[in-house]
C-alpha positions in Angstrom: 23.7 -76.3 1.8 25.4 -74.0 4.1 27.9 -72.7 1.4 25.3 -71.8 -0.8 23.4 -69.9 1.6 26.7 -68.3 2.7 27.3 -67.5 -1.4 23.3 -66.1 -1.6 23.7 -63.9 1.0 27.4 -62.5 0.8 25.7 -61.7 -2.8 22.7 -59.6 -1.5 25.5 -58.1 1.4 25.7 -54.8 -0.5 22.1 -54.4 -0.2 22.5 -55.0 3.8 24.8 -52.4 3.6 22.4 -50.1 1.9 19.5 -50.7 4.3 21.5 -50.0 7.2 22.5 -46.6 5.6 19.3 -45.5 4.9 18.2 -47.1 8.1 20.9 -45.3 10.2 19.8 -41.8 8.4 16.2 -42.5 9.0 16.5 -43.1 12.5 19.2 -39.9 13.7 16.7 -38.0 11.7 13.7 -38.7 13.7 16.1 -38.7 17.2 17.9 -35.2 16.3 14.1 -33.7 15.5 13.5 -34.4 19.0 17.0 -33.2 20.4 17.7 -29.7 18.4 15.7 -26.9 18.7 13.5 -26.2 15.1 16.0 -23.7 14.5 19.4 -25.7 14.7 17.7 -28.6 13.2 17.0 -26.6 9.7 20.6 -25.3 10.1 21.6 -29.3 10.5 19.4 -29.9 7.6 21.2 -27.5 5.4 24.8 -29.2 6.3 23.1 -32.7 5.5 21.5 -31.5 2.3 24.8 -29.7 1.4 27.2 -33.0 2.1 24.3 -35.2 -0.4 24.5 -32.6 -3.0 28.4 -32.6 -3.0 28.8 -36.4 -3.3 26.0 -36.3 -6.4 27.4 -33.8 -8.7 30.9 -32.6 -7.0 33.3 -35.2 -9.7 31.4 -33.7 -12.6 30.1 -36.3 -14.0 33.3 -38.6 -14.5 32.2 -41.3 -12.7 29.9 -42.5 -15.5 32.3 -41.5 -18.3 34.8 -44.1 -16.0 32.1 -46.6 -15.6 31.2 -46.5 -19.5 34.6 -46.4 -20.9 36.9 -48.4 -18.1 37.2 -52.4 -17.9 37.6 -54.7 -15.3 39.4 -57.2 -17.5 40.6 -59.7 -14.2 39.8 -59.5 -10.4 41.5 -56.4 -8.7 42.7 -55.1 -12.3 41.5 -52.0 -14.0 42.0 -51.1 -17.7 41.2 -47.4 -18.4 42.5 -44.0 -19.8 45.0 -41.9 -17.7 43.1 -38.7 -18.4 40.7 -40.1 -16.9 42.6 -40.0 -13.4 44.0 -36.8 -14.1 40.5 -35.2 -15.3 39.1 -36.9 -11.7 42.0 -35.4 -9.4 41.5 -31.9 -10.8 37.6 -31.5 -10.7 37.8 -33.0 -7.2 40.1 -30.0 -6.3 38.3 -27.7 -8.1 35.0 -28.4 -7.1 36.1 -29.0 -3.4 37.4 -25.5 -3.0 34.6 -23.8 -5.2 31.7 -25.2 -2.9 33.5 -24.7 0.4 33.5 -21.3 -0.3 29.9 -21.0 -1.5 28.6 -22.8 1.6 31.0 -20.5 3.7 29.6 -17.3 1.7 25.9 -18.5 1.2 25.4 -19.8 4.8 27.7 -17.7 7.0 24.9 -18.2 10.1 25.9 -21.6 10.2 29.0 -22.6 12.4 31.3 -24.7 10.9 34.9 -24.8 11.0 36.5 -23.7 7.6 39.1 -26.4 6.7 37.1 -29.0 7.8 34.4 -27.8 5.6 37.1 -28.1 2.9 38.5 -31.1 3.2 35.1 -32.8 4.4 33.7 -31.7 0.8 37.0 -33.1 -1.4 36.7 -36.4 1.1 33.0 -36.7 -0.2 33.6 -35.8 -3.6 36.5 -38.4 -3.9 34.2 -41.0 -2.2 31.7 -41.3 -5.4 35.0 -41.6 -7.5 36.1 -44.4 -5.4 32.8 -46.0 -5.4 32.9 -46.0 -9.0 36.4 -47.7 -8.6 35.2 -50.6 -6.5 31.9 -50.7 -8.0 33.4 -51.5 -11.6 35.8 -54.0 -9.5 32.5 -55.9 -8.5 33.6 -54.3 -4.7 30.3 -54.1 -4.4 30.2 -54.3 -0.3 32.8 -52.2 -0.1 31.6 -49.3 -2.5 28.7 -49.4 -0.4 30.7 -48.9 3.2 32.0 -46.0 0.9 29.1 -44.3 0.5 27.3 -45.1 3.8 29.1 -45.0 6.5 29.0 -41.4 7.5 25.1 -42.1 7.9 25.8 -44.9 10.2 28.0 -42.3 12.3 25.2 -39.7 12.1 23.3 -42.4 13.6 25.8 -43.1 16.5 26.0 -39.4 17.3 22.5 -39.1 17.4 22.8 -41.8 20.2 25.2 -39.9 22.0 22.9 -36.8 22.0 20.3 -38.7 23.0 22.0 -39.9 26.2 23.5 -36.5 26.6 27.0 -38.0 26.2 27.6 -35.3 23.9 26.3 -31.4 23.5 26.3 -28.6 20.8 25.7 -28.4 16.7 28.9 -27.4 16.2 30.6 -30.4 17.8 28.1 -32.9 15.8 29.2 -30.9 12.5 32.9 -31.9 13.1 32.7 -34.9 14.2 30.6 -36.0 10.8 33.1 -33.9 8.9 36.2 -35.5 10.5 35.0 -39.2 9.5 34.7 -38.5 5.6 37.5 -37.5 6.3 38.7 -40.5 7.9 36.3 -43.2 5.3 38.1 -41.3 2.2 41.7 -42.0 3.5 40.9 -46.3 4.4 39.0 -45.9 1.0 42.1 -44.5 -1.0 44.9 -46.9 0.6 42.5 -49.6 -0.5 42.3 -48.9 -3.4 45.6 -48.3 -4.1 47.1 -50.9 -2.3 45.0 -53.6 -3.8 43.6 -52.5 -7.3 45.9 -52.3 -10.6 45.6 -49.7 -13.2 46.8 -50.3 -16.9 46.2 -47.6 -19.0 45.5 -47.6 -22.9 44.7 -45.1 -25.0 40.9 -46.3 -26.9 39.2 -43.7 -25.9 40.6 -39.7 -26.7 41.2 -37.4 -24.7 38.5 -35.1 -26.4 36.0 -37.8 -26.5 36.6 -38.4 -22.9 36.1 -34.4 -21.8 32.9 -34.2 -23.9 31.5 -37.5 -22.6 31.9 -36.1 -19.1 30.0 -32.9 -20.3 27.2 -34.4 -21.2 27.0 -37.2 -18.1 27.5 -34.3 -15.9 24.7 -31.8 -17.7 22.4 -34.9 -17.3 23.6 -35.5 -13.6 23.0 -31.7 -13.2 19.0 -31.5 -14.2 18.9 -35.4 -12.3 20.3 -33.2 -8.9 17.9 -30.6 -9.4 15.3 -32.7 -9.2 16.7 -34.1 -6.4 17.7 -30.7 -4.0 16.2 -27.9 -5.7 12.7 -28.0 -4.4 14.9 -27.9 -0.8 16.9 -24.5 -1.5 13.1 -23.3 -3.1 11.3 -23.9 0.6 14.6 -22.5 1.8 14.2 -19.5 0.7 10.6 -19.0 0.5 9.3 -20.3 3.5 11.2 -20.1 6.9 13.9 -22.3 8.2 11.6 -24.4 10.8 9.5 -25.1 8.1 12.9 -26.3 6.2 13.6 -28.2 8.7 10.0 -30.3 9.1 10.3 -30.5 5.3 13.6 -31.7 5.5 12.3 -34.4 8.1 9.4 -35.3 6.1 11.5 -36.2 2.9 13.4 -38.2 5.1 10.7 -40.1 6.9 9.0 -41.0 3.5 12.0 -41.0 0.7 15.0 -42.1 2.5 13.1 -45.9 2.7 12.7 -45.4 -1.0 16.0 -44.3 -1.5 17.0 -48.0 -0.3 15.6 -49.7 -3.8 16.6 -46.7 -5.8 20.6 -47.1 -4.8 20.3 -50.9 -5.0 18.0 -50.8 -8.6 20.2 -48.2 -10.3 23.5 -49.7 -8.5 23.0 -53.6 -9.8 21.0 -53.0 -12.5 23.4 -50.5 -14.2 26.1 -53.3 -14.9 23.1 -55.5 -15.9 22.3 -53.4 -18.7 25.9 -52.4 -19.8 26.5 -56.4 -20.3 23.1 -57.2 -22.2 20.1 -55.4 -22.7 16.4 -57.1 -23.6 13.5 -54.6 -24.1 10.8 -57.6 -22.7 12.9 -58.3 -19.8 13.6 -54.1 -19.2 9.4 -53.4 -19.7 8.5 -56.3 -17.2 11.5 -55.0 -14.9 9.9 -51.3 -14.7 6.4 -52.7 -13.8 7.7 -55.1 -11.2 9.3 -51.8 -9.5 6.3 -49.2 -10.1 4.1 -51.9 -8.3 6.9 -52.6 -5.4 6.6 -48.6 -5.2 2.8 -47.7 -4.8 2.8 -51.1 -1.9 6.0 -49.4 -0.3 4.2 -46.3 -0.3 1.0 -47.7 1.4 3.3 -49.6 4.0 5.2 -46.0 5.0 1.9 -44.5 5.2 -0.1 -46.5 7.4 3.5 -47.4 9.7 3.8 -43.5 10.3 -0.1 -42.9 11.3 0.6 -46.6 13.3 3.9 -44.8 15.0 1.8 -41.3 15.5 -0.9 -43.3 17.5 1.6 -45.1 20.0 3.2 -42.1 20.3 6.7 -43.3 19.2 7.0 -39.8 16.8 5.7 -36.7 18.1 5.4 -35.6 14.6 1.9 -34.9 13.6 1.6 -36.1 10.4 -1.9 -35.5 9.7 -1.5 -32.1 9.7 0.7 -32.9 6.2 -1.2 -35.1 4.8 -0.9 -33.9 1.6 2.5 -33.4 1.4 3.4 -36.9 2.4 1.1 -38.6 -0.1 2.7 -36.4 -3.1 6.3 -37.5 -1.4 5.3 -40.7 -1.6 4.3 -40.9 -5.2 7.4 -38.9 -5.9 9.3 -41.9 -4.1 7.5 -44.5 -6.5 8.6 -42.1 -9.5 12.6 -41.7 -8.2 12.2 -45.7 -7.9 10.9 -46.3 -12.1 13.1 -43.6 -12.9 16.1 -45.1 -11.3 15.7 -48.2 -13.5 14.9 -46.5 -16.8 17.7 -44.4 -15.9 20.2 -47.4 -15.3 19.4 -49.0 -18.7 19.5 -45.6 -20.2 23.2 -44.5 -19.0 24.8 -48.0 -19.4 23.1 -48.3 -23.5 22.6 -44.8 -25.4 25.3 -42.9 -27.3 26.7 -39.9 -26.4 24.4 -38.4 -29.5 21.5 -39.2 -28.1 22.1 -38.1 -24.4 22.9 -35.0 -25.8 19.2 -34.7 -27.3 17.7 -36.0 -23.9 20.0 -33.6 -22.2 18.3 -30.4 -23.8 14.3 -31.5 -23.9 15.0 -32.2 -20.2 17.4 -29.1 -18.9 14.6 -27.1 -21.1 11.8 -28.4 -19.2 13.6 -28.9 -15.8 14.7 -25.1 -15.2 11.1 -24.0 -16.7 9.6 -25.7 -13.9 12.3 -25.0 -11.1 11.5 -21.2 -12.1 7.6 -21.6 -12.3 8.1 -23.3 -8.5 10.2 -20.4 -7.1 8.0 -17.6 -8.7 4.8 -18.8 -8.7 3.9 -21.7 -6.5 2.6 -20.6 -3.2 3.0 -23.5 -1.0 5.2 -26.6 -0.4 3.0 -29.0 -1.7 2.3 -27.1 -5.5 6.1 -27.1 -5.2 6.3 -31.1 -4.8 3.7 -31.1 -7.8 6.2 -29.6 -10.1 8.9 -31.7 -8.9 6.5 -34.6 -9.7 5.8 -33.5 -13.1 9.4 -33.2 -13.9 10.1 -36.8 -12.9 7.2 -38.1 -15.0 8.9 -35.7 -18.2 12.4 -37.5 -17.1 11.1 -41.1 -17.3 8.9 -40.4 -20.6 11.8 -38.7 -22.3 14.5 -41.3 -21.0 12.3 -44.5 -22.4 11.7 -42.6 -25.4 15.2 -42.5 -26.5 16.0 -45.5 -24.8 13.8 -47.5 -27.0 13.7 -45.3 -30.0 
């Protein structure tokens, strides 16, 4: 009895992982509103906003082609393609030294110390290649410690601030820096030390380059979804208004973001192994349900944690905005599971075909946002609309 509840919940460990993640970023974001001043908070927004956006889209969309077309054929054994590696190595350089220096240039108000910034951003961008690695290992725990940890040290420093054990936003900026920095170096000798590579050559090199193309175009329009309407308020509306943005996305989508990481993270491998179409449509009504409940639940716990004064956020005031992040939660959520089934089963043909419908309509409405909507909620609207487009187009194809 004991053993199989020991087995039931070391299988369900990865999701403890994720929870505490999200958990520890929930909470540091609602201490460090009450510790920074609005300003520093936006500027602390941007940093956080910038080290998500790295992890997402800074390998270039390799991690899938590595996922799709690399086998774990025995525990701690890896069959895959040696350009792979080399492909991943170079676009982690590359990309690591081409954002450093567009956060340096776009961003030069905010103070952070140059080489860090560097090596912070390859240290992140490495992670997600590494999480790939364990992930196709079945390291599930582990790739999740890789991709979460640096929240659970946000969360510590908060703590620190809190008690006034520790002062200034440049010191909180290093230290969060300095442990990717750290969690990509245990993460690498890991991996190395324990995992086995055998290299054949079934896939081409050209097939490989153009498969990454595509994953990474439809990884691009997926992270503008995710962070443009954040650079839009950005710019359009002032950085203390970023930064209670930036806090309400938090408050209501990082509890979402929970089931989206463990739905697209489990149900990925699911679908690459077998896929049935009765068990995939009862699947994505099961999760739209479990969203619109979870969105209820954040709701009424907010207004609850208004009225006993634990926030001193007042959410009424943005009323509107959090219901439309809320059904954009219950959207990320569907789409995350259409989305796994959709990477792990359609050819490379047919994600090209998604890939323009959805680029088209994704920077049509990014542009119509920026130039024409007027405030942060008709802003959300078109990020809404874009999600709904994503999920219709995806199940299209998918089932076509």
């Amino acid at each position: 009895m004991l053993k199989q509840i020991y087995r039931r919940s070391f299988k369900h460990l990865s999701l403890a992982v994720i929870i505490i993640g999200a958990g520890s970023f929930f909470v540091s974001n609602i201490l460090l509103k009450g510790i920074f001043t609005a300003t520093t908070y936006g500027y602390y927004s941007i940093v956080v906003t910038y080290i998500s956006l790295v992890f997402v889209v800074g390998i270039l969309g390799l991690d899938q082609v590595f996922i799709r077309f690399s086998k774990n054929v025995s525990k701690n054994r890896i069959e895959t393609q040696r350009a792979q590696i080399v492909l991943a190595v170079i676009s982690i350089c590359v990309t690591s030294v081409l954002s450093s220096v567009w956060f340096h240039n776009y961003f030069p108000q905010i103070p952070v110390n140059n080489y860090l910034l560097f090596f912070s951003s390859l240290s992140m961008i490495g992670l997600l290649f590494l999480f790939s690695i364990l992930r196709l290992n079945s390291n599930f725990v582990l790739a999740q410690l890789a991709s979460n940890s640096w929240k659970v040290v946000m969360l510590a420093l908060a703590g620190f601030y809190y008690f006034r054990w520790l002062s200034g936003f440049t010191n909180f900026v290093n230290i969060v820096f300095i442990s990717t920095i750290v969690f990509f170096v245990i993460c690498l000798w890991y991996v190395l030390h324990f995992i086995k590579f055998h290299f054949n050559n079934e896939i081409s090199k050209k097939q490989i380059v153009v498969s990454a193309f595509h994953f990474f175009i439809s990884l691009l329009s997926a992270s503008l979804i995710l962070f443009a309407d954040r650079f839009i308020i950005e710019n359009k509306f002032s950085i203390e208004q970023f930064g209670d943005f930036f806090y309400l996305t938090n408050f209501f989508l990082a509890p979402y973001s929970i089931l989206q990481n463990y739905i697209s993270f489990k149900q990925l491998i699911i679908f690459k192994k077998k896929f049935d179409l009765d068990y995939f449509a009862r699947y994505n009504r099961r999760v739209f349900l479990i969203g619109i409940v979870f969105g209820l639940f954040l709701l009424i716990t907010a207004i609850g944690m208004q009225q006993f004064g634990l926030v001193k956020f007042d959410f009424k005031n943005h009323l509107l905005v959090v219901i439309l992040l809320l059904l954009t939660g219950t959207l990320r959520i569907y789409s995350s599971s259409i989305n796994s089934a959709f990477e792990a089963r359609v050819t490379i043909r047919i994600l090209q075909k998604s890939n323009v419908y959805i680029i088209f309509v994704t920077i049509a409405t990014l542009l119509a946002a920026y130039f024409v909507a007027s405030s942060i909620s008709m802003i959300l609207i078109c990020v809404m609309f874009i999600w709904l487009f994503r999920c219709f187009i995806h199940q299209k194809f998918l089932i076509k």
